[in-house]
Backbone as CSV, one residue per row, in Angstrom:
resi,resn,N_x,N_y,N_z,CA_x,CA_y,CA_z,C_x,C_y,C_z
1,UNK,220.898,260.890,48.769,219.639,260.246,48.975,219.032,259.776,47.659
2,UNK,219.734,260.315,46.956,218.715,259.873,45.418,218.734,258.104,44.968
3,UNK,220.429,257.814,45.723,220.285,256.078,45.740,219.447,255.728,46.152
4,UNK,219.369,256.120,47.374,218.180,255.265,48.664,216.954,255.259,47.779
5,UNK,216.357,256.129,47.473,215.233,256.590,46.916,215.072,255.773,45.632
6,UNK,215.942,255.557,44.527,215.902,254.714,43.735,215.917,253.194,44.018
7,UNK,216.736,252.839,45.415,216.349,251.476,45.612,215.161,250.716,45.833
8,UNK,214.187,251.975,46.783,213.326,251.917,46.954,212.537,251.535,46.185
9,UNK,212.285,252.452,45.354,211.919,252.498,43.903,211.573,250.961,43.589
10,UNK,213.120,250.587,42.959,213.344,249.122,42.489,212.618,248.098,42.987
11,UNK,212.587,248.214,44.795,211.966,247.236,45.486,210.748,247.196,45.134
12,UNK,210.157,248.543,44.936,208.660,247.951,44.686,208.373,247.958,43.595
13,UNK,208.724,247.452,42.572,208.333,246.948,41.587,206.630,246.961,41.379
14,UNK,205.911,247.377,40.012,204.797,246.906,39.877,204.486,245.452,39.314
15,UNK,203.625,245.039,40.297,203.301,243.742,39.563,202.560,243.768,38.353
16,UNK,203.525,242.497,38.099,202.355,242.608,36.526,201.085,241.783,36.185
17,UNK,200.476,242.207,35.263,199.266,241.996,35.114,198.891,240.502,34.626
18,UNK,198.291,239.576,35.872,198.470,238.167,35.348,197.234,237.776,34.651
19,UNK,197.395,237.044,33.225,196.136,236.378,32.441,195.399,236.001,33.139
20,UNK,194.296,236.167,32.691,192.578,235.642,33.518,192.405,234.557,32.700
21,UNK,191.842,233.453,33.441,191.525,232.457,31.649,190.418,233.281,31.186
22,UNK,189.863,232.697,29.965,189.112,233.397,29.616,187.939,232.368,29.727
23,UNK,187.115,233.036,30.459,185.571,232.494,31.278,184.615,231.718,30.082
24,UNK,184.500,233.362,29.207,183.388,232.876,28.324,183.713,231.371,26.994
25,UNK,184.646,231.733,26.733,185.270,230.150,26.123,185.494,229.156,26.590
26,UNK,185.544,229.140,27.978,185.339,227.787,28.767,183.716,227.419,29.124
27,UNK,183.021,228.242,29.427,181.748,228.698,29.303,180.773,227.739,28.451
28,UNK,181.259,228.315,27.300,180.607,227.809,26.083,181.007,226.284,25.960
29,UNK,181.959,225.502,26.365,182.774,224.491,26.175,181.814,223.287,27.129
30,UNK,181.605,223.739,28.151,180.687,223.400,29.449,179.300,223.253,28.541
31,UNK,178.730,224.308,28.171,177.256,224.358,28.043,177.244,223.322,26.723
32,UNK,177.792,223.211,25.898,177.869,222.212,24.521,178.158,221.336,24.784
33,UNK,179.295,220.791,26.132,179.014,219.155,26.125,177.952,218.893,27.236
34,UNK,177.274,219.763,27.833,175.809,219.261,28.898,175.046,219.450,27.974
35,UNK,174.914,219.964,26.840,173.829,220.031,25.817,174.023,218.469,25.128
36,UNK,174.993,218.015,24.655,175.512,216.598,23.915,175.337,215.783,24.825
37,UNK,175.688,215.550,26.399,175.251,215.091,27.534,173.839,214.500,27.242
38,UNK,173.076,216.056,27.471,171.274,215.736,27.474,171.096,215.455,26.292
39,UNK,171.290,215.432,25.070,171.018,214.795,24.167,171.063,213.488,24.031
40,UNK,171.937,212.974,24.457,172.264,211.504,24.520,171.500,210.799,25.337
41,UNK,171.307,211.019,26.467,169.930,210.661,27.721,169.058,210.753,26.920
42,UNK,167.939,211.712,26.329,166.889,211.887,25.926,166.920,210.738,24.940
43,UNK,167.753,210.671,23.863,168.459,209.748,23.104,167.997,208.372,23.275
44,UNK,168.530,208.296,24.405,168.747,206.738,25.267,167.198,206.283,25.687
45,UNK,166.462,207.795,26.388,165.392,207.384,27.020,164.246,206.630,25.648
46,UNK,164.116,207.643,24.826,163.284,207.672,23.896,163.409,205.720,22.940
47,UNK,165.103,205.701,23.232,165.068,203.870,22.307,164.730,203.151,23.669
48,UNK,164.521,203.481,25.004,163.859,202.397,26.114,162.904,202.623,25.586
49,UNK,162.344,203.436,25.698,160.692,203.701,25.314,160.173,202.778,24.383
50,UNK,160.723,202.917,22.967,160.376,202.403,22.021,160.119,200.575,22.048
51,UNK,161.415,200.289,23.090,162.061,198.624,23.086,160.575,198.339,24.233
52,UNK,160.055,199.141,24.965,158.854,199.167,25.921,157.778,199.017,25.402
53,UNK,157.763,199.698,24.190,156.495,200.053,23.389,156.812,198.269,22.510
54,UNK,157.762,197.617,21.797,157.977,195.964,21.883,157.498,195.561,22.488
55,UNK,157.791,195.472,23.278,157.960,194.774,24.449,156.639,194.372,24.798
56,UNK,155.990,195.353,24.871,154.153,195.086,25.424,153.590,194.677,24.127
57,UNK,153.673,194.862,23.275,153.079,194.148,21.746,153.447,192.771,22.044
58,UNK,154.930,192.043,21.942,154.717,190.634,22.095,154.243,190.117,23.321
59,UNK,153.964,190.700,24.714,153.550,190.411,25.456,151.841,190.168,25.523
60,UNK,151.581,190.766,24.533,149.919,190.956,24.330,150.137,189.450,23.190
61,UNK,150.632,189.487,22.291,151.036,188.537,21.023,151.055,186.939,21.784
62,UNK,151.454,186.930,22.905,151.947,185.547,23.519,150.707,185.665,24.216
63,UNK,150.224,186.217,24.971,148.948,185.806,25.830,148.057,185.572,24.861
64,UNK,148.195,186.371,23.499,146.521,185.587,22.185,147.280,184.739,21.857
65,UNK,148.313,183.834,21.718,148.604,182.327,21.466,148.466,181.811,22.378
66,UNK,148.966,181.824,23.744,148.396,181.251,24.630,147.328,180.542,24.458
67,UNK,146.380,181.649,24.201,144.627,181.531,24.472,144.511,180.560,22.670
68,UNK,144.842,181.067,21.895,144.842,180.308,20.629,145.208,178.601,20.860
69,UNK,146.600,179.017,21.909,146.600,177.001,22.195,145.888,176.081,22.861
70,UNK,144.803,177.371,24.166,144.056,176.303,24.965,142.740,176.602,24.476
71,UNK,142.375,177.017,22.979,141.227,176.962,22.497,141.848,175.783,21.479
72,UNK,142.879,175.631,21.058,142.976,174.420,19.833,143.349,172.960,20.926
73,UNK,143.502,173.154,21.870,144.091,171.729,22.928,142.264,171.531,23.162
74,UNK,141.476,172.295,23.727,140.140,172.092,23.776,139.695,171.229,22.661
75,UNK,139.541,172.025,21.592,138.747,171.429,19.814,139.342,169.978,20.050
76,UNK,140.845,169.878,19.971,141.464,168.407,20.213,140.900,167.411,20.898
77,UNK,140.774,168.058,22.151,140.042,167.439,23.247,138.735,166.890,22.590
78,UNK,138.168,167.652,22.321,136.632,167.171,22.007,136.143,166.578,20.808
79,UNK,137.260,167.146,19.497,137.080,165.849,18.654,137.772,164.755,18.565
80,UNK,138.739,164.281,19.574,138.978,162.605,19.951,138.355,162.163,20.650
81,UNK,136.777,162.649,21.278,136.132,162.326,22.491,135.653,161.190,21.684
82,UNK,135.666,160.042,22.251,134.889,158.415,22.101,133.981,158.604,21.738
83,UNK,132.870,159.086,22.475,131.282,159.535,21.922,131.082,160.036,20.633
84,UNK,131.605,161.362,20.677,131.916,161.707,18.918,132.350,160.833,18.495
85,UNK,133.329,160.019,17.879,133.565,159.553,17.309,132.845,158.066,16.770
86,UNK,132.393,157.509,17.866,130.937,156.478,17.937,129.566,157.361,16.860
87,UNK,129.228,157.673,17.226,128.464,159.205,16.622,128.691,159.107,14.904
88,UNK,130.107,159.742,14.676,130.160,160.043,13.452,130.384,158.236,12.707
89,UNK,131.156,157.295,13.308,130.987,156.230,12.767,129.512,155.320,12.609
90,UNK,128.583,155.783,13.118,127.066,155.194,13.093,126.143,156.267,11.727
91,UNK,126.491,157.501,11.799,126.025,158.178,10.906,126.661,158.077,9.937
92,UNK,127.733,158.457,9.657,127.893,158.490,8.194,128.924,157.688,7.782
93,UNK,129.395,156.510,8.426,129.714,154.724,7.796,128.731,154.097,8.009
94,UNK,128.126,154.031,8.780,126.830,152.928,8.951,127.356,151.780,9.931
95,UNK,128.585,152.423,10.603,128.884,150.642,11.485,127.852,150.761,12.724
96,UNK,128.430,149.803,12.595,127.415,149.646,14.361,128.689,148.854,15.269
97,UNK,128.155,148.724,15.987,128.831,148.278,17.822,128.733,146.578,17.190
98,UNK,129.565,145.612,17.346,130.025,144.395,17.408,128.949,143.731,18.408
99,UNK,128.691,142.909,18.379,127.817,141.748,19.158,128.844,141.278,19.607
100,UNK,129.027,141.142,21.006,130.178,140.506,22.647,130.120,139.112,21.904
101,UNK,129.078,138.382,21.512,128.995,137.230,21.716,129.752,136.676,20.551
102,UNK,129.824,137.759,19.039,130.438,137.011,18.046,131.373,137.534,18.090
103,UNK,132.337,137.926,19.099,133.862,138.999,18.863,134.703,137.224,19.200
104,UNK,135.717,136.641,17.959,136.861,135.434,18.330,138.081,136.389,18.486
105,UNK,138.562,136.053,19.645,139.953,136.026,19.903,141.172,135.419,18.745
106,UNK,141.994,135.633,18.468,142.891,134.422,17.613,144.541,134.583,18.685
107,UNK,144.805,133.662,18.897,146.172,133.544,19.423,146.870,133.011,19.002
108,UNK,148.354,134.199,18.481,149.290,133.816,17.484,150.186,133.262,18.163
109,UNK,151.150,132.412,17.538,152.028,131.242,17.819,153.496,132.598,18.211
110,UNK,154.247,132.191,19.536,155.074,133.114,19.751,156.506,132.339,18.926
């Protein structure tokens, strides 16, 4: 019987002891690139922000030119007005308005 008993034996073998990965070094591997992850977002958010924080400066910048062009198209407006300009030619040239009756035509030879 001591065969039998030794075969036995043999058959059951202990299993052996299989590697675990190791948790905490994968662990750490995880948490440092979701840390580099969120860094990069925050990153990202903070240069929208900034290009936002632009962004509304020339938007404010173009509405005071705007207003700068339809206050200088106005001034335009009003100093080519006919009247003014009748005005400043009576005051300070001294012309006056033409008499209808002494204005000659001349008609040049085509």
């Amino acid at each position: 019987m001591g065969s039998i008993a030794e075969g036995i034996r043999i058959g059951r073998a202990r299993p052996r002891a299989v590697p675990r990965p190791r948790l905490l070094g994968g662990g750490v591997v995880w948490i440092v690139l979701f840390a580099m992850l969120l860094a990069g977002v925050v990153a990202v958010n903070v240069t929208v922000l900034r290009l936002n924080l632009q962004l509304d400066g020339v938007g404010r910048e173009r509405s005071e030119l705007k207003s700068d062009i339809a206050n200088l198209r106005s001034e335009l407006s009003s100093a080519s007005a006919t009247a003014r300009i009748e005005r400043l030619a009576t005051k300070e040239l001294g012309l006056t308005q033409a008499d209808p009756e002494t204005i000659i035509f001349v008609q040049l030879r085509k």
